[in-house]
N, C-alpha and C positions, 0 to 999 in steps of 0.2 A: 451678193448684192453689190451691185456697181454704188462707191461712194460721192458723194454731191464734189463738185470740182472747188468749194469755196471751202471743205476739209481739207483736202488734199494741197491748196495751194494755204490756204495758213499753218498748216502742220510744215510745208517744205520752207513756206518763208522764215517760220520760228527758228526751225531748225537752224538754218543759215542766219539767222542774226542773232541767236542767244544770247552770245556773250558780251557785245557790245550793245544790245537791250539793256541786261543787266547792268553795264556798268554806267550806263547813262543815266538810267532811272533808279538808282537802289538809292538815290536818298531822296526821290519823293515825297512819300508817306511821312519822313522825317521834317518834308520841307513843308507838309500842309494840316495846320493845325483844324481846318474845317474837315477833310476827311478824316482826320483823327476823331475828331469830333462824331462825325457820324457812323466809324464805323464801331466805337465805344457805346454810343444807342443804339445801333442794333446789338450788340452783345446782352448790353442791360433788358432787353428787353427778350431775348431770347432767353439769358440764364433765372429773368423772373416767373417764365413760365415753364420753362423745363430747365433746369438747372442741372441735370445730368444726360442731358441729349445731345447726341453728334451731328455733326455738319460738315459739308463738302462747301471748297470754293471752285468753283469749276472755270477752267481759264486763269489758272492760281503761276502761269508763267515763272519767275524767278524765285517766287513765296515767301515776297518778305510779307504781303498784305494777312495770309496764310498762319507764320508766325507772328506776325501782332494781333490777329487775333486768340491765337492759342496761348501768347500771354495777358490776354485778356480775361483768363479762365474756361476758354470753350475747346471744349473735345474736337477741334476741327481736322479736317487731313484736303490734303490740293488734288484738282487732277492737271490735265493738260495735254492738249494735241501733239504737243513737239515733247519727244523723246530728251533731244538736247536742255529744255527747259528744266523737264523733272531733272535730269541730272544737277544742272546745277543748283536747285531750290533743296533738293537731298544731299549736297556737298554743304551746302551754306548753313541747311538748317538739321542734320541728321536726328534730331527729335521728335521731329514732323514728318509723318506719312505725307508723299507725294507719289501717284502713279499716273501712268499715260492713259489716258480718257477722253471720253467724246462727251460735252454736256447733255445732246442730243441723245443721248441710250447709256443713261445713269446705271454704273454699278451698285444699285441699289436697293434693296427691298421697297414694296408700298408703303407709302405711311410711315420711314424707317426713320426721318432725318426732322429733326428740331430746328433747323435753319439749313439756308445756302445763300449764297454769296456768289453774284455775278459780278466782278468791277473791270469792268471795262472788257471786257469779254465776250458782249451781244452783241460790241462793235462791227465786229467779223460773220457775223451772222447775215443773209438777205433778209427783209424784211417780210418779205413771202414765206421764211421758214421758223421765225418767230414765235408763231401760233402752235405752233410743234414743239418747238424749247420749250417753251411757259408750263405748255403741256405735264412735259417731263418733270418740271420743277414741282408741279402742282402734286405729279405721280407721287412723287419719295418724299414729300413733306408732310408731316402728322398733321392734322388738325390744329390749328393756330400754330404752326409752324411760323416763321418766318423768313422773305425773302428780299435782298439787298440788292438791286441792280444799278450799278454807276454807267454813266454813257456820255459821249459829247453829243450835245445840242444843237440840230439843222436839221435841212434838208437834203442836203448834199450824199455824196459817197466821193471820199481822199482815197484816188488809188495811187498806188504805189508799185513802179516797174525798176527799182532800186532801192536800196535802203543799207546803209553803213556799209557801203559799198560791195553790196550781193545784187544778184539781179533776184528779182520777188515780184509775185503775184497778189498785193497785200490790198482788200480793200478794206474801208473804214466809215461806215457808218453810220452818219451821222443820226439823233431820234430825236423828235416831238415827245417832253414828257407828258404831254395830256396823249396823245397817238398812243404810247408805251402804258398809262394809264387804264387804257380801255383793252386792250390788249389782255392785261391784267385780269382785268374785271370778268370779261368775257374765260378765262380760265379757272376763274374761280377764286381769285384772290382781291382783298380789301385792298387798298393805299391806306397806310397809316402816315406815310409823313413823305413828303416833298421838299427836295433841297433845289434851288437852282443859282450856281455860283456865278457872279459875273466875269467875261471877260480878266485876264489879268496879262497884262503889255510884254509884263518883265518877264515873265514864265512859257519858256519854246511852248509847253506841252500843252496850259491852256489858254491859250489866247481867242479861244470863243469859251462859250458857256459852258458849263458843264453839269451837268443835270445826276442827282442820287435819289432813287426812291425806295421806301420800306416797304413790303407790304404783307400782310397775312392770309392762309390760308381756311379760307369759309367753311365753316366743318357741314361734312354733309347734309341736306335736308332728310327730317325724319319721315321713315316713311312706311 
């Protein structure tokens, strides 16, 4: 099977900036108390209804997001396009399972996984192949399972023909959380909660909006 050109070019772009990804952003998470904030409700609200269920963060890049959740109490493990990523997310965090993976064709059983975790990771996705993602999320998630997706806020696509001085193929983006909502919906999943953070001047990384939504999966109808 011939693989889609927008794997292939963020798997080589990762690959070629991993390490100064990492060192740029590893004190994010630390720097933002509102994604702490929400990624601690979805924990809580994942270990309230299965309190011994596993979780994939697909797109789990350098895995600090990964690791804080797993000291949050959840059986999570990362995957990741770029080879170079898992390496260094498995040097940094060797207690955390991390493998190389495609969100897109989950190493996963049906109905296996109690949550997933997309943060910033459908960035990279076309929005034509979205419907197919969700899909998949929909696939390996149990019934009220839960799932977390972070994204920046537009309409646009940031591409990117260098980055930390590699040449890359990197596009980026941008989503309508009501767009991303129905999306949802249409795969089978509720919205339980909507976050949409403003604009912040001072911060490279969000200087437009940045949108997080929870949502659960609708257990089959009986039939």
């Amino acid at each position: 099977m011939i693989e889609s050109a927008y794997l292939s070019d963020t798997r080589s772009g990762y690959d070629a900036i991993a390490r100064s990804y990492e060192e740029t952003f590893r004190s994010e998470l630390a720097d933002s108390p509102l994604d702490r904030a929400v990624l601690a409700g979805f924990a809580g609200l994942v270990t309230d209804r299965h309190p011994d269920g596993r979780l994939i963060e697909v797109g789990s890049g350098p895995g600090h997001v990964t690791a804080h959740l797993r000291e949050l109490g959840l059986a999570i493990r990362g995957i990741d396009l770029s080879a170079a990523m898992v390496d260094l997310a498995r040097r940094a965090y060797p207690d955390v399972t991390f493998d190389v993976g495609d969100m897109g064709a989950l190493d996963a059983s049906d109905a296996s996984l109690a949550g997933l975790v997309a943060w910033y990771s459908i960035i990279h996705v076309p929005p034509a192949h979205l419907p197919a993602v969700f899909a998949e999320f929909h696939r390996v998630l149990e019934d009220g399972g839960h799932l977390l997706v972070a994204f920046q806020v537009g309409d646009d696509v940031l591409h990117f023909d260098e980055a930390f001085g590699h040449r890359v193929s990197l596009d980026f983006h941008r989503l309508r959380p009501d767009a991303v909502a129905v999306l949802l919906d249409e795969a089978g999943f509720d919205v339980v909660a909507t976050l949409v953070r403003a604009p912040a001047p001072a911060s490279a990384a969000t200087k437009i909006p940045q949108a997080s939504l929870i949502a659960c999966k609708r257990p089959a109808a009986a039939g």
